[in-house]
C-alpha positions in Angstrom: -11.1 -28.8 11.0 -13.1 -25.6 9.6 -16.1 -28.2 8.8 -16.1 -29.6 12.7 -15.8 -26.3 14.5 -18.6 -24.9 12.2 -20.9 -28.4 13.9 -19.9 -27.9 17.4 -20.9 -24.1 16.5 -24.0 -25.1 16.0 -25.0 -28.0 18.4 -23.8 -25.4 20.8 -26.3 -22.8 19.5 -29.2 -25.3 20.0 -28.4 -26.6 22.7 -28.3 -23.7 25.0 -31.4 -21.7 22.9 -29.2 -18.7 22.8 -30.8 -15.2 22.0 -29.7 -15.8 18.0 -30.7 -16.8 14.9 -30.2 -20.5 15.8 -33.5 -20.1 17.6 -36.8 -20.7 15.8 -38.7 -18.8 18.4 -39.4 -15.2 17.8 -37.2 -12.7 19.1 -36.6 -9.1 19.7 -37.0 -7.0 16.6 -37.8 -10.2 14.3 -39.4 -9.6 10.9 -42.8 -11.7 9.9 -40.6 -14.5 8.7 -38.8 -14.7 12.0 -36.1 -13.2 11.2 -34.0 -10.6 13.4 -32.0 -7.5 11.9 -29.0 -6.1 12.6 -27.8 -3.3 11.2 -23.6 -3.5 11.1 -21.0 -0.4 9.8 -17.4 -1.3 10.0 -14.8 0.4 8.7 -12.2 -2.8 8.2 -13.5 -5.6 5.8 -12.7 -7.6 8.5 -15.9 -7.5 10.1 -17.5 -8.6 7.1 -15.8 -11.3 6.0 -16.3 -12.5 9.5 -19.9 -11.9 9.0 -19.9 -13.9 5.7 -17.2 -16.6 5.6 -18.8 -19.7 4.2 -16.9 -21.9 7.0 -17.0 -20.5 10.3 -18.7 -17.0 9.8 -21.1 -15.5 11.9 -24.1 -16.2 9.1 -23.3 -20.3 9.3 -24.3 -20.4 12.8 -26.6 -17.6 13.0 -28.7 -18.3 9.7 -32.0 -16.5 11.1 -30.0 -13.0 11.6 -30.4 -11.0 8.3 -27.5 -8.4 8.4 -27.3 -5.0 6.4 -23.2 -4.5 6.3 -22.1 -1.0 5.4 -18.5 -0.6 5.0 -17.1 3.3 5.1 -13.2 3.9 4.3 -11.6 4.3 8.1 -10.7 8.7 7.5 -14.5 8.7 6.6 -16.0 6.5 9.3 -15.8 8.8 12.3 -17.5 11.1 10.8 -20.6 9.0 9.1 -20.9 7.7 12.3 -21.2 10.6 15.3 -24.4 12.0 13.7 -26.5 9.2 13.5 -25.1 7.9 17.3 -26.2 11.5 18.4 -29.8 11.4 17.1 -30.2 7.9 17.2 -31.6 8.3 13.6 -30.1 5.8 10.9 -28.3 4.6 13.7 -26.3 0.7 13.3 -27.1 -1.7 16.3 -23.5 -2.9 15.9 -20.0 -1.3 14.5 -16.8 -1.5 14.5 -14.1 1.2 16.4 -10.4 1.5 15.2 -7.8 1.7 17.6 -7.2 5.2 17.1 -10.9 6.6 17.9 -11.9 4.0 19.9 -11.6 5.5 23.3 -13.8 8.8 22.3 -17.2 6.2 21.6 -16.5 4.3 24.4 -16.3 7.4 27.1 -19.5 9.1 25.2 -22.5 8.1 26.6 -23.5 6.2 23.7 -22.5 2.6 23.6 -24.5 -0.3 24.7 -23.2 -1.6 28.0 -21.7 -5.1 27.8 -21.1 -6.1 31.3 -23.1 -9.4 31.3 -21.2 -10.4 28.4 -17.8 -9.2 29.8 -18.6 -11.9 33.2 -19.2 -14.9 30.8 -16.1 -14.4 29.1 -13.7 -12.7 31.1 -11.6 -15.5 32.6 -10.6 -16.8 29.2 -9.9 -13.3 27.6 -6.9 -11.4 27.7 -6.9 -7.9 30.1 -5.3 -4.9 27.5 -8.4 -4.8 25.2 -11.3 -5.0 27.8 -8.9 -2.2 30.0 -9.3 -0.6 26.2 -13.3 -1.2 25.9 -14.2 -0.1 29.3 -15.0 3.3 31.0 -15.8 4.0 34.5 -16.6 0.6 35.5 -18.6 -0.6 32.7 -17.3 -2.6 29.6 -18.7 -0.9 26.4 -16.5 -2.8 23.6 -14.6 -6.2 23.2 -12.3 -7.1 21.0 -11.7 -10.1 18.9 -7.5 -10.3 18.7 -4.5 -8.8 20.9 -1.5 -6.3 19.0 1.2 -6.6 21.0 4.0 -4.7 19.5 7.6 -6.5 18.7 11.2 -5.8 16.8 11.4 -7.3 14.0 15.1 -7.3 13.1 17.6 -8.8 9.9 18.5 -11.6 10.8 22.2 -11.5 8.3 22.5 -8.2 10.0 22.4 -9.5 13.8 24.8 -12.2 12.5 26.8 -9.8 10.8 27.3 -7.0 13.5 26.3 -8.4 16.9 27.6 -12.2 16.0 23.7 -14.2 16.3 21.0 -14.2 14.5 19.2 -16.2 17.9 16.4 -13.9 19.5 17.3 -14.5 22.7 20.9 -12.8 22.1 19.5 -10.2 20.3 16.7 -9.4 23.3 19.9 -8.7 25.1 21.1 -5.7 22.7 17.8 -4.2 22.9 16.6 -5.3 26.0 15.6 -1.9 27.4 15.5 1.6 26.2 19.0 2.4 27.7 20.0 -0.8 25.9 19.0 0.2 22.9 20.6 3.5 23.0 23.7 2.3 23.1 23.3 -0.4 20.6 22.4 2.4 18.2 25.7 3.6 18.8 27.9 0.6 18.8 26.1 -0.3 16.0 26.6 3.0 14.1 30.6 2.6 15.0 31.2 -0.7 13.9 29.5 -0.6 10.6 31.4 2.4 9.6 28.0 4.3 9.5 26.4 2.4 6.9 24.0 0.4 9.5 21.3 2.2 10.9 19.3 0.5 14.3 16.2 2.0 12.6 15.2 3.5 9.6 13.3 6.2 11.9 13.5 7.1 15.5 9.8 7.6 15.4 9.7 3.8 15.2 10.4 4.3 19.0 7.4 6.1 19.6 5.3 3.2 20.8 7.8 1.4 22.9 8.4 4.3 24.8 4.5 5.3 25.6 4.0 2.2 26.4 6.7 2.3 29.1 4.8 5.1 30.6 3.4 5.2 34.5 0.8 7.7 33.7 -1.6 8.8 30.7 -1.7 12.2 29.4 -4.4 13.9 31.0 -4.2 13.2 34.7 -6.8 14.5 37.0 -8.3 17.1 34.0 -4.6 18.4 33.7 -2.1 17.7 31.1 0.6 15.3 32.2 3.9 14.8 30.6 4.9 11.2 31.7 8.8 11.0 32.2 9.2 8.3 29.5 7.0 10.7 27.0 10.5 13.5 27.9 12.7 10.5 27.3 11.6 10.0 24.1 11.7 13.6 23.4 15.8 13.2 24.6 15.9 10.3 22.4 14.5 11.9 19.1 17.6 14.8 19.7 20.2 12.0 20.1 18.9 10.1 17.0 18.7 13.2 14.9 22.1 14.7 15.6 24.0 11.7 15.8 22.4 10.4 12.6 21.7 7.1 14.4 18.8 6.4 12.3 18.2 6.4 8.4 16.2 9.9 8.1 12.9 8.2 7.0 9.6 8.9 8.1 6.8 5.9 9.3 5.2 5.0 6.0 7.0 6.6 3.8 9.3 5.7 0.6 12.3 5.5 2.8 10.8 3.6 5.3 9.5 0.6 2.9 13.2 1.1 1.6 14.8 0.2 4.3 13.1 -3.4 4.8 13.5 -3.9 0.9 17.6 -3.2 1.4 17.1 0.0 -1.1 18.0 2.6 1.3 20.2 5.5 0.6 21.5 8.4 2.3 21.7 11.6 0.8 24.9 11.4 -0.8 23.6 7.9 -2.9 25.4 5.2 -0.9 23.2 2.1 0.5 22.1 2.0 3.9 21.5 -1.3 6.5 18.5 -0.9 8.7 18.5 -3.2 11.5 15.3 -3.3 13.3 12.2 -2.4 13.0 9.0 -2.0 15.7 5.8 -3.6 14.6 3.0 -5.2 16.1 1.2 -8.2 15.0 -0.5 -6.9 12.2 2.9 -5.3 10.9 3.8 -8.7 10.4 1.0 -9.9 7.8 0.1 -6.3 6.0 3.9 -4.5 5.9 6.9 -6.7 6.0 5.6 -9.4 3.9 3.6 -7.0 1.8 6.0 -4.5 0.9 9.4 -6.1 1.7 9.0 -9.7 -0.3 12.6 -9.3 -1.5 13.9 -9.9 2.1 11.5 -12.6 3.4 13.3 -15.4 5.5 16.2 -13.0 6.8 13.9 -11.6 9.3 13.4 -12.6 13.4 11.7 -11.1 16.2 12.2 -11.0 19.9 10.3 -8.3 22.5 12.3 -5.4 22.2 13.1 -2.6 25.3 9.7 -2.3 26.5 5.9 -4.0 26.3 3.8 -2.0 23.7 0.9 -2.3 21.9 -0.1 -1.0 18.3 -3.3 -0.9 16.8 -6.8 -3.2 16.8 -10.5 -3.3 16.1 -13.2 -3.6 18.7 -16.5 -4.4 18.4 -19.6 -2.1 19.9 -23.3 -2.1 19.7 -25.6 1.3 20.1 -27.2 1.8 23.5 -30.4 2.9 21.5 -30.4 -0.8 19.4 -33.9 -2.6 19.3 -31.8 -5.8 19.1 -29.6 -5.3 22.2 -29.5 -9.4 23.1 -29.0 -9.9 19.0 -26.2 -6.9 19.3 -24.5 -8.7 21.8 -24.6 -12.1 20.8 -23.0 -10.8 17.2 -20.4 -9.8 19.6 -19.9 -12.8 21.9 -19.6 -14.3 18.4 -16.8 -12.3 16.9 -14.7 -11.1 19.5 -15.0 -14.0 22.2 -15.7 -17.6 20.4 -14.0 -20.5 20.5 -15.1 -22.3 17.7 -14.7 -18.7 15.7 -11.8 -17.3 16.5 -9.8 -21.1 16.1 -11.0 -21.4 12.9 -10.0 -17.8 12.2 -6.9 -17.6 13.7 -5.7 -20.2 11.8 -6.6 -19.1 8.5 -5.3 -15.8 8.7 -2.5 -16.1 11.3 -4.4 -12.9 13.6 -3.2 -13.0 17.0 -6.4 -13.7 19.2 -7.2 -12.7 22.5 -9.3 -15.6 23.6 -6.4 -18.0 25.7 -8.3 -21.3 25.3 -7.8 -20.8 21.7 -3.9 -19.3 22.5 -3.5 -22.3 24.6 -4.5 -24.9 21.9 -2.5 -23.3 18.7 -0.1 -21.0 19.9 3.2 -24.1 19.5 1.8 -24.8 16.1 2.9 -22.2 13.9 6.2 -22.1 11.5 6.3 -18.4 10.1 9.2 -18.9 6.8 9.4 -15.0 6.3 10.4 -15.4 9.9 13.1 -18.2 9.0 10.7 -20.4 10.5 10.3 -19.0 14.0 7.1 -19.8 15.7 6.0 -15.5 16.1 2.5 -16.5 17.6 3.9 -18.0 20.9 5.9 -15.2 21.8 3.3 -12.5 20.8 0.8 -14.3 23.2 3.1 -13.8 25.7 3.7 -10.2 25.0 0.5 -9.4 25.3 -0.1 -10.4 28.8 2.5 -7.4 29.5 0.7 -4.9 27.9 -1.2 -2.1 30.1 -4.2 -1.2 28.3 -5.7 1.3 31.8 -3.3 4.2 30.1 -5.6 4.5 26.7 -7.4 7.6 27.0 -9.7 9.6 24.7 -7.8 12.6 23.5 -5.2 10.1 23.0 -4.8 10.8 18.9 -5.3 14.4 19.0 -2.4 15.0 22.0 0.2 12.5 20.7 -0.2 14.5 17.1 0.5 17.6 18.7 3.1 16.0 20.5 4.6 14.7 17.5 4.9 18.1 15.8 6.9 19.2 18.9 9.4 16.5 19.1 9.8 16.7 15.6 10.8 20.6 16.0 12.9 20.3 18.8 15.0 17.4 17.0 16.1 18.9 14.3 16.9 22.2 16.1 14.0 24.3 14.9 13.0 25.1 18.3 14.8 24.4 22.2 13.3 22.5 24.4 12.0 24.7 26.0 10.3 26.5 23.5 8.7 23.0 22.1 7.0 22.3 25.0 6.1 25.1 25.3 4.3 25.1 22.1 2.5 21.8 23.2 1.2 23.0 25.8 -0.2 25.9 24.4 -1.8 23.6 21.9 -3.0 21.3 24.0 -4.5 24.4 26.4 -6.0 26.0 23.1 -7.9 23.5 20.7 -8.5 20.9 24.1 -8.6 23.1 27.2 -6.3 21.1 29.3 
């Protein structure tokens, strides 16, 4: 299958004389031996194994591109790369942008703009990440795969507390935030305290800003979105009902709780029920760090459509090789051939629905018991609203976090934590 893609690659290449390596005529930026360079930073390996994959990477098809791949670690990247954006010196004509900074690059000025390529591909690609990579009408990054966010939950605990393992019951215990509330508390009752919903209510985090009608800073002005105060409620309610297991996300305790080695602070074990993850939480936590449990999980939507993490791909609006640039991106982010061949070798969750369409009723996940998880994560995408992504996003939400945390466990009212935040938020932002 790899082999045939990796041909039609190709035979595509030639036949339509695309602005790549596949083309013996001399192009933009190309070297005396006809070759063109691109300079690529990433800070996911990702990229480059995309880049050199011996079956369906971007190097088999594009054999006349000579790349230079950096990789710098992601809490380094940031950094390496706003001076060299700035000056235009050292500069890479392609890179990739994490999730969590990528709205800052593609609101400053800098990025190549990527609107020819977003009208080829647009009706086969799926809405959140192009909402993501886009910025006052103009598309400045794409990326490759979707990361809807889902519960995972156990499945011997559904059967054991709420009577079903099935997903579809279980959607209906959780099936919005309200829901969920009060599961948390049945729950709680009817296990005699030793079953938690989650290990952490922070876990709720994402679900609730993703039920939000409004992003933080609305016309220059901080905006608290109602559902950003319900979580705020929530976080209270969790704390002093002890509705969760006291953990923090990515912590000891947190990993504990999928691995069934939770314990509360008087020694005995602890159940935790569910927890929120998006695609990738799938591949790099649970059956990373909880082997010992792997079959007795499931996953259905959980209270509200959310959306976790990703990479997206960007060129430099000062690149020599902007047609080169932006074919390396068609490549990775919006291929057929590529992102088949991918998907299926490393179960990522694509964004491209041709190749959704074609694969999606294929997959068998056994950590999942055998459930198909691609389907429904295709489908949980398509309710993900990715206009809300702003920014100032990272900086406000840790602020925010800080102030949840105090008010929750009764450090400060209300009152006085958001206060705080706002005063935070007025100080180091000037909103």
């Amino acid at each position: 299958m790899k082999k045939s893609s990796i041909i039609l690659g190709i035979a595509a290449c030639a036949a339509l004389a695309l602005v790549t390596g596949c083309d013996n005529k001399k192009k933009e930026g190309a070297d005396a031996s006809g070759k063109t360079k691109l300079s690529v930073w990433s800070f996911t390996d990702e990229i480059g194994g995309f880049i050199d994959n011996p079956d369906y990477g971007y190097k088999v098809t594009h054999p006349n591109v000579e790349i230079e791949y950096t990789f710098t670690p992601t809490d380094q990247f940031p950094s390496k790369l706003d001076p060299v954006l700035a000056s235009g010196n050292g500069a890479p004509d392609v890179f990739g942008l994490e999730d969590a900074f990528v709205r800052k690059y593609v609101e400053s000025g800098l990025l190549l703009p990527l609107d020819d390529l977003y009208e080829e591909v647009k009706s086969k690609m799926a809405d959140y990440p192009m909402k993501v990579g886009s910025y006052n009408g103009h598309v400045y990054g794409m990326s490759w795969q979707v990361a809807p966010g889902a519960l995972f939950y156990r499945r011997s605990y559904a059967k054991k507390y709420w009577g079903s393992d099935d997903p579809e019951v279980v959607q209906e215990k959780v099936k919005d935030l309200d829901t969920f509330m009060a599961s948390a508390r049945q729950l709680l009752k009817d296990s005699n305290g030793k079953c938690k919903i989650v290990s952490t209510s922070g876990d709720l985090f994402m679900p609730y800003k993703g039920a939000r009608k409004k992003p933080w800073i609305v016309d220059d002005k901080l905006y608290i979105d109602p559902a950003m105060d319900a979580y705020m409620e929530m976080a209270k309610v969790f704390y002093d009902e002890e509705l969760d297991g006291r953990t923090s996300q990515w912590a000891e305790g947190w990993y504990a709780g999928m691995k069934d080695t939770l314990k509360d602070e008087k020694g005995n074990a602890l159940e935790v029920m569910c927890y929120f993850l998006p695609t990738w939480g799938l591949h790099y936590v649970l059956k990373q760090d909880a082997k010992e449990t792997s079959g007795d999980w499931a996953m259905c939507a959980g209270p509200a459509p959310y959306r976790w993490g990703g990479t997206w791909i960007a060129a430099y609006k000062g690149t020599k090789q902007p047609e080169a640039a932006k074919e390396m991106i068609r490549y990775l982010a919006t291929d057929d051939n590529f992102l088949e061949a991918m998907a299926k070798a490393s179960g990522d969750c694509v964004g491209n629905f041709n190749v959704q369409n074609k694969i999606k009723d294929t997959f068998s996940e056994p950590y999942l018991g055998g459930q198909n998880h691609y389907a429904p994560f295709c489908e949980m995408a398509k309710t993900v609203d990715g206009s809300l992504t702003q920014g100032t996003d990272q900086q406000i939400e840790a602020l925010w976090s800080e102030s949840v945390t105090a008010y929750a466990m009764g450090e400060k009212t209300k009152e006085e934590a958001l206060n705080a935040f706002k005063e935070q938020v007025a100080t180091t932002m000037g909103y």
